[in-house]
C-alpha positions as CSV (number, residue, x, y, z in Angstrom):
1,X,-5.0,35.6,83.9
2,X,-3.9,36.2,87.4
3,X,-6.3,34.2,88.6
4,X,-6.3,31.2,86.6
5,X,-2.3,31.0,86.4
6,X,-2.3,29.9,90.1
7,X,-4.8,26.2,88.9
8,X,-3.6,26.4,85.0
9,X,-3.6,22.2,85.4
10,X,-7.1,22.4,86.4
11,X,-8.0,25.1,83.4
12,X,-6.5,23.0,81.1
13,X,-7.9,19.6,82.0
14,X,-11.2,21.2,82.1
15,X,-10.5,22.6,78.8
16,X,-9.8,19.2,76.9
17,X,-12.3,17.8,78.9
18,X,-15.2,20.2,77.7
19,X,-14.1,19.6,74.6
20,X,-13.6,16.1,73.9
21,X,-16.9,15.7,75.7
22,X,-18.8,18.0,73.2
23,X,-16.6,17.1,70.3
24,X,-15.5,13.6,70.5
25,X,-14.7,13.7,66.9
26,X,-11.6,16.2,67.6
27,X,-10.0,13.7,70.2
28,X,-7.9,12.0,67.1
29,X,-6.3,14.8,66.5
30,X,-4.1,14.9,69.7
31,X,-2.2,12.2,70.7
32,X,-2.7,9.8,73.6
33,X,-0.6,11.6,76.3
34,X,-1.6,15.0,76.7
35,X,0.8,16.6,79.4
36,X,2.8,18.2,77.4
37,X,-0.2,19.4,75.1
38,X,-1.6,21.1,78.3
39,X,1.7,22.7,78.9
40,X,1.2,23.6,75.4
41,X,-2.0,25.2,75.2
42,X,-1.8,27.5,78.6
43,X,1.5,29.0,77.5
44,X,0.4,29.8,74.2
45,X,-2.6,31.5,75.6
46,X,-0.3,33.0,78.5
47,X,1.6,34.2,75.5
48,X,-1.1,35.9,73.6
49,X,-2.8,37.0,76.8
50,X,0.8,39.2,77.2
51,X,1.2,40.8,73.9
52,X,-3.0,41.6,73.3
53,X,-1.6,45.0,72.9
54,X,1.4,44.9,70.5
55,X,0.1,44.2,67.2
56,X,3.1,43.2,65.4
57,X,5.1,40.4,68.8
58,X,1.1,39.2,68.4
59,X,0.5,38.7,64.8
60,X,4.1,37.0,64.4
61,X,3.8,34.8,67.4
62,X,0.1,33.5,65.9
63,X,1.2,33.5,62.6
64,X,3.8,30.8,63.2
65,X,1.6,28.9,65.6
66,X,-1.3,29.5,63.0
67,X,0.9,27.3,60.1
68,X,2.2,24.7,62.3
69,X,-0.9,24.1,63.5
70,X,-2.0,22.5,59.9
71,X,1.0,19.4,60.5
72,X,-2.0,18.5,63.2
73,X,-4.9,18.8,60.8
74,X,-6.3,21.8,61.9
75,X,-9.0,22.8,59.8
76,X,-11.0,27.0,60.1
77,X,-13.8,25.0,61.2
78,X,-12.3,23.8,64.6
79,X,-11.4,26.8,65.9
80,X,-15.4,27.8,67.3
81,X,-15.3,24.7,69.1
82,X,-11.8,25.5,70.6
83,X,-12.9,29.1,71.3
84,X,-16.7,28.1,73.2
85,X,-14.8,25.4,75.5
86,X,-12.4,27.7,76.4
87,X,-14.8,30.6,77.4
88,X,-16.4,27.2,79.2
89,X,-13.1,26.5,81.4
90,X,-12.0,30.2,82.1
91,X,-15.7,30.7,83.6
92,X,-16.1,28.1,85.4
93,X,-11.8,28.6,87.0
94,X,-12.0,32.4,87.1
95,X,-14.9,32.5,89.6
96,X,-14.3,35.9,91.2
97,X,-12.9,38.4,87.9
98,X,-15.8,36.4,85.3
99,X,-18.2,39.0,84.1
100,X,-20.2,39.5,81.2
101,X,-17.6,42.4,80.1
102,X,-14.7,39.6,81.2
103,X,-16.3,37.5,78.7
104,X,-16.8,40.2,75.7
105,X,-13.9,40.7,76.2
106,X,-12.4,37.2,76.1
107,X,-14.5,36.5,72.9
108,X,-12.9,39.5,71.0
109,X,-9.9,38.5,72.1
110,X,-10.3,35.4,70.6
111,X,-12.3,35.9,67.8
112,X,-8.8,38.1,66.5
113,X,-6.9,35.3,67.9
114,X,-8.2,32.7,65.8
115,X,-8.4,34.6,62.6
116,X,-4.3,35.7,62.8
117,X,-3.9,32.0,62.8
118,X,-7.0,31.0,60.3
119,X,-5.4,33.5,57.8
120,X,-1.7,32.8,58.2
121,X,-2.7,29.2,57.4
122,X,-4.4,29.7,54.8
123,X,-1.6,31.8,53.0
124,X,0.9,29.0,54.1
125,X,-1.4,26.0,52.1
126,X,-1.2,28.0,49.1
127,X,3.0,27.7,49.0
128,X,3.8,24.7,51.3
129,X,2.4,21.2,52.2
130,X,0.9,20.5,56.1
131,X,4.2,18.4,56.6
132,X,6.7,16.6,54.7
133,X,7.7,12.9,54.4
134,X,11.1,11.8,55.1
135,X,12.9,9.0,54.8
136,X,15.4,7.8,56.9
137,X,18.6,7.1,55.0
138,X,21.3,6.9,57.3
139,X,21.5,6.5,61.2
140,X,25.0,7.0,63.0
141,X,25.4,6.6,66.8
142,X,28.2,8.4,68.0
143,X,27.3,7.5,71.7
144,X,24.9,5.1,73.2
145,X,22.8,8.0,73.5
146,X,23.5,10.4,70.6
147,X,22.7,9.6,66.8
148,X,23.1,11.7,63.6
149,X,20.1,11.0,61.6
150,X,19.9,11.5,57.8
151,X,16.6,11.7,56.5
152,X,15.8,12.5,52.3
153,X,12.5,14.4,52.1
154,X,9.4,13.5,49.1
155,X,9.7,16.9,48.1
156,X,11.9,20.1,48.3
157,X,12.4,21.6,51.8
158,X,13.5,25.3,52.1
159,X,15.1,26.5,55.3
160,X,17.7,28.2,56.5
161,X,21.0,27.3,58.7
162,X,19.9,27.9,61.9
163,X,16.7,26.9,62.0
164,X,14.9,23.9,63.3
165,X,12.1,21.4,62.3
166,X,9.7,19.7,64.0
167,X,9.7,16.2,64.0
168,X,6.9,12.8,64.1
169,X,7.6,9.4,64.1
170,X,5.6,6.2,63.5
171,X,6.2,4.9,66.4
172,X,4.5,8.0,68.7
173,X,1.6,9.3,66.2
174,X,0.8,13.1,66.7
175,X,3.6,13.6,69.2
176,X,5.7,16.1,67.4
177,X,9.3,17.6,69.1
178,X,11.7,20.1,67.7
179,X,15.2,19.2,66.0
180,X,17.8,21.9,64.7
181,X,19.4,20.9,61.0
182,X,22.9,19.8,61.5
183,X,23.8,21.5,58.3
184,X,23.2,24.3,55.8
185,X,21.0,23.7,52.7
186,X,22.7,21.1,50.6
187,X,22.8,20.7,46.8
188,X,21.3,17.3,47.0
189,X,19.0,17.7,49.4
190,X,19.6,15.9,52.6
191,X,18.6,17.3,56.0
192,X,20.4,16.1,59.1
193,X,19.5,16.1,62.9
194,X,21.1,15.7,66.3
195,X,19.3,13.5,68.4
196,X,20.0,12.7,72.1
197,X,17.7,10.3,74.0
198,X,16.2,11.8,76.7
199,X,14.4,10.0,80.0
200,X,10.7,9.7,79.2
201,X,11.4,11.4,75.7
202,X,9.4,9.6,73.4
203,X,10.6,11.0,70.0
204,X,13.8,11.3,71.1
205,X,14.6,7.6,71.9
206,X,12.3,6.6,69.3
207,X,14.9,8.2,66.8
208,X,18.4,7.1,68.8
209,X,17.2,3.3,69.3
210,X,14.5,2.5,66.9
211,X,14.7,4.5,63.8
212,X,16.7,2.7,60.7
213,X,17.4,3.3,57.5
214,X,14.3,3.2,54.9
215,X,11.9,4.3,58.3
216,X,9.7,6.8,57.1
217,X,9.4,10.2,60.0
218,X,7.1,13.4,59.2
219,X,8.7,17.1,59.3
220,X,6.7,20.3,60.0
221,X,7.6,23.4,58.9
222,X,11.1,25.0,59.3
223,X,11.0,27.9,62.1
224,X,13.2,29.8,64.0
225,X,15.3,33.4,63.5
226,X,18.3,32.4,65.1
227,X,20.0,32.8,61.3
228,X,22.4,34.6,59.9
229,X,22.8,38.6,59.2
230,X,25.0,38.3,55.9
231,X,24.3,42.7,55.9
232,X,27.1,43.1,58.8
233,X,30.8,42.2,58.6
234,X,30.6,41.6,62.6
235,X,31.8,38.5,63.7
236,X,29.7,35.6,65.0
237,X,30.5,34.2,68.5
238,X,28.9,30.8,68.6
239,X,28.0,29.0,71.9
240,X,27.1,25.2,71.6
241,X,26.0,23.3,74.2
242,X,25.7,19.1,74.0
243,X,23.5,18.9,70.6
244,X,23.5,22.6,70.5
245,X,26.6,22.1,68.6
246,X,24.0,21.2,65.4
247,X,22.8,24.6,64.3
248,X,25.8,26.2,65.3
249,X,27.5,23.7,62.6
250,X,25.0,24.9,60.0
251,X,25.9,28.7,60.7
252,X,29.9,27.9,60.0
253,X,29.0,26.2,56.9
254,X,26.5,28.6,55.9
255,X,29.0,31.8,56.5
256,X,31.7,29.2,54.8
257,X,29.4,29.2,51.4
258,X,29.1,33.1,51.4
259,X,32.5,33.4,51.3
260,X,33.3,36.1,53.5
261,X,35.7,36.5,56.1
262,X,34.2,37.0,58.9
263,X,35.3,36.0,62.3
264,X,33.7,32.8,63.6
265,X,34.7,32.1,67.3
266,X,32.9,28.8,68.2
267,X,32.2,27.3,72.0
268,X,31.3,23.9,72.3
269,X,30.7,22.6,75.5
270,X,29.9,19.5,77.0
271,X,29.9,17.8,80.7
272,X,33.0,15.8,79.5
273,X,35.4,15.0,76.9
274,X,33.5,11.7,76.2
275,X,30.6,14.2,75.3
276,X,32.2,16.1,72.7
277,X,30.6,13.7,70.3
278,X,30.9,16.3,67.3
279,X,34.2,17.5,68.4
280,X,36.2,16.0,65.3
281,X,33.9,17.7,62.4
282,X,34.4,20.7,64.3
283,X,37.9,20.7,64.0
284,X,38.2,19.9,60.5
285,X,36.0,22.8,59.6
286,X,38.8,24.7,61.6
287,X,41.4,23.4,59.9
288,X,39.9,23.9,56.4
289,X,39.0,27.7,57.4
290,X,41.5,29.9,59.1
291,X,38.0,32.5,60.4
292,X,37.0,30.2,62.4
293,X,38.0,29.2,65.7
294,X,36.5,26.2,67.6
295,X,37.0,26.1,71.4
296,X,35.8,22.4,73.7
297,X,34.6,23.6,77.0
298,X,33.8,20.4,79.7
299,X,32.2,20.9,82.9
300,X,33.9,17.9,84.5
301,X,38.0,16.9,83.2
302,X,40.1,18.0,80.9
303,X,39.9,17.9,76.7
304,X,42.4,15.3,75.8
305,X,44.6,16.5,72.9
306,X,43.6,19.4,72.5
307,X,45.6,23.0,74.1
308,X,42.9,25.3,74.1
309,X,40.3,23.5,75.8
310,X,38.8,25.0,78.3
311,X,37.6,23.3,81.8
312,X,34.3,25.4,83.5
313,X,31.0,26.6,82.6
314,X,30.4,27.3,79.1
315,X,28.8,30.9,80.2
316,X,32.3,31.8,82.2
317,X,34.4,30.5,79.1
318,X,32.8,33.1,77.2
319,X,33.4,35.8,79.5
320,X,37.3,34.9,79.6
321,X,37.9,35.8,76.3
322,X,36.6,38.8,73.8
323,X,35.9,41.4,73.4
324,X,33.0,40.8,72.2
325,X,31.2,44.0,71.0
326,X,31.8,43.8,67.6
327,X,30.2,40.4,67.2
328,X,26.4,38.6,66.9
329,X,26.4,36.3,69.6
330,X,24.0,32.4,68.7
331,X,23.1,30.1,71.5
332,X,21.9,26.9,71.2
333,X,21.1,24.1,73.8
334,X,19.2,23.6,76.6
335,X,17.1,25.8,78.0
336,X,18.9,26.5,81.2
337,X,22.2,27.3,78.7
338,X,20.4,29.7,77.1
339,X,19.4,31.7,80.3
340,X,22.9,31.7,81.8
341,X,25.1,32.4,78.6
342,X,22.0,35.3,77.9
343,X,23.4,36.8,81.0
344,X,27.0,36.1,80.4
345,X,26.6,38.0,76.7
346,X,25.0,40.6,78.2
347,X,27.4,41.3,81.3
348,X,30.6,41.2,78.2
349,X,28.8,44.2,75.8
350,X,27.0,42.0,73.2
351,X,23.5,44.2,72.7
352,X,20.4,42.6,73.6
353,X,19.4,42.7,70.1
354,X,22.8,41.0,68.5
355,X,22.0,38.0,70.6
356,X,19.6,35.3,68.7
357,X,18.8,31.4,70.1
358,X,15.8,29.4,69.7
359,X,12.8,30.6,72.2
360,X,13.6,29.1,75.6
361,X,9.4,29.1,76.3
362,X,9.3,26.6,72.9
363,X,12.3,24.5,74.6
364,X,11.0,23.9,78.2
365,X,7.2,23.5,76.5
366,X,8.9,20.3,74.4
367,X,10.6,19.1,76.7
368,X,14.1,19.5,74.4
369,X,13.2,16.3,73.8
């Protein structure tokens, strides 16, 4: 691994190369741009590479990867061809550590690999369908670049508030990109994303300035752990940044339904007041519940209207108020957000293991896009 990291471009385009060349037949599977699937593929095996040696970080990691991998079509019978072209690209990269106890090793590696995700897949077709259709039905721009979408799926979709989706549309085939669900699990159905358009994101504009009502997008399977502990009493302290703001919506509604009540303290933050596009449902929640409290945070300005706003860094509002120690701390946003407010929790008493946000790896490897 050491050696290859250094040229992981050159590993990787080797790899597709190898195995478009001996197995043209796969090449439909993926879609026309592959930079981010290179990104893709490296840190996954980066990932696995890591954790050979911890059973349990290995068999959950593959297990996930092993049933999202079916919204691409992946059958059992592609992973041997997958496996002997990448034995062909780690050779020919890894000049000086290759040996024929390297490559023993590299197929058993693999060979337990492949069958973590072979067998979680096969467990996940027997309870859930590759992907789901969903229809658009409605499409709200609440800035030129922002836009709650609405979508009703063909068939019942379990998740949990907090969690995330991932999302294709028909206008990028096989390009798929993570979205959080606005909401909690509603009675009639509806799931609702938060979409910004991005520069070069594909999905991401497709969905702000294309998609309309009665479009048809695909949805992979829900992941993600950064849910709810409804065991503890602690309080939740809840830090939101641009469409981060989505999950951390779901988790106050989700805590709302339970019924308890437990202390919510809610950050939003945004580069300016203009940005706090969400800022209104926010309040109203506060208004309706007297747990929860919602505090605006800009970068740039002031909040308008609004006596507790708070002007600064998101991570250094945090650390202004508290304490903190009796509470489960969520992040959501991008993934230099996550990193800094990480820190920030840390530095005010919050356990490492009371703090839960999406994997910043599977943010920088979309694109947050």
């Amino acid at each position: 691994m050491a050696e290859i990291e250094p040229v992981a471009d050159k590993v990787t385009s080797y790899f597709y190369a190898l195995l478009f060349l001996r197995h043209p037949d796969l090449r439909v599977m993926f879609p026309a741009a592959m930079d981010v699937q290179r990104d893709r593929l490296f840190k996954a095996l980066v990932t696995a590479a890591k954790h050979v040696d911890d059973a349990e970080i290995l068999t959950e990691y593959l297990s996930h990867l092993g049933r999202g991998h079916r919204k691409y079509g992946t059958l059992a019978g592609h992973y041997p061809a997958v496996g002997e072209c990448l034995l062909g690209a780690l050779s020919r990269h890894a000049t000086s550590s290759w040996s024929a106890e390297t490559e023993a090793a590299w197929v058993r590696a693999y060979t337990a690999v492949s069958q973590i995700m072979i067998d979680a897949a096969a467990e996940d077709e027997a309870v859930a369908p590759a992907w789901w259709q969903a229809e658009v039905i409605a499409h709200e721009l609440r800035t030129p670049e922002i836009a709650v979408v609405t979508v009703r799926p063909d068939q019942p979709y379990p998740f949990l508030a907090g969690q995330y989706t991932t999302v294709e549309t028909p206008w990028w085939p096989r390009v798929w990109r993570h979205y959080s669900f606005a909401t909690a699990p509603r009675a009639d159905g509806l799931l609702s994303f938060h979409v910004k358009a991005v520069p070069a994101g594909w999905v991401s504009n497709a969905l702000v300035r294309r998609a309309r009502p009665g479009d048809v997008i695909r949805l992979g399977a829900p992941g993600g752990s950064m849910t709810v502990d409804h065991t503890t009493r602690n309080g939740l302290l809840c830090v939101g940044g641009g469409t981060g703001i989505a999950p951390i919506k779901a988790l106050v509604e989700d805590v709302a339904e339970r019924g308890t009540r437990r202390p919510v303290e809610v950050f939003y933050g945004a580069r300016s007041d203009y940005d706090l596009y969400d800022i209104d449902t926010m309040l109203r929640l506060e208004q309706v519940h007297p747990w929860l409290s919602v505090r605006p945070v800009v970068a740039t300005g002031a909040v308008r209207g609004r006596p507790n706003g708070v002007s600064g860094q998101l991570p250094d509002a945090v650390r202004r108020y508290g304490p903190w120690r009796e509470y489960d701390a969520y992040l959501s946003g991008p993934p230099g957000l996550i990193r800094s407010g990480v820190d920030a929790l840390l530095g005010v008493g919050i356990p490492s293991d009371r703090i839960r946000h999406d994997s910043v790896e599977e943010l920088v490897t979309t694109g947050y896009r």
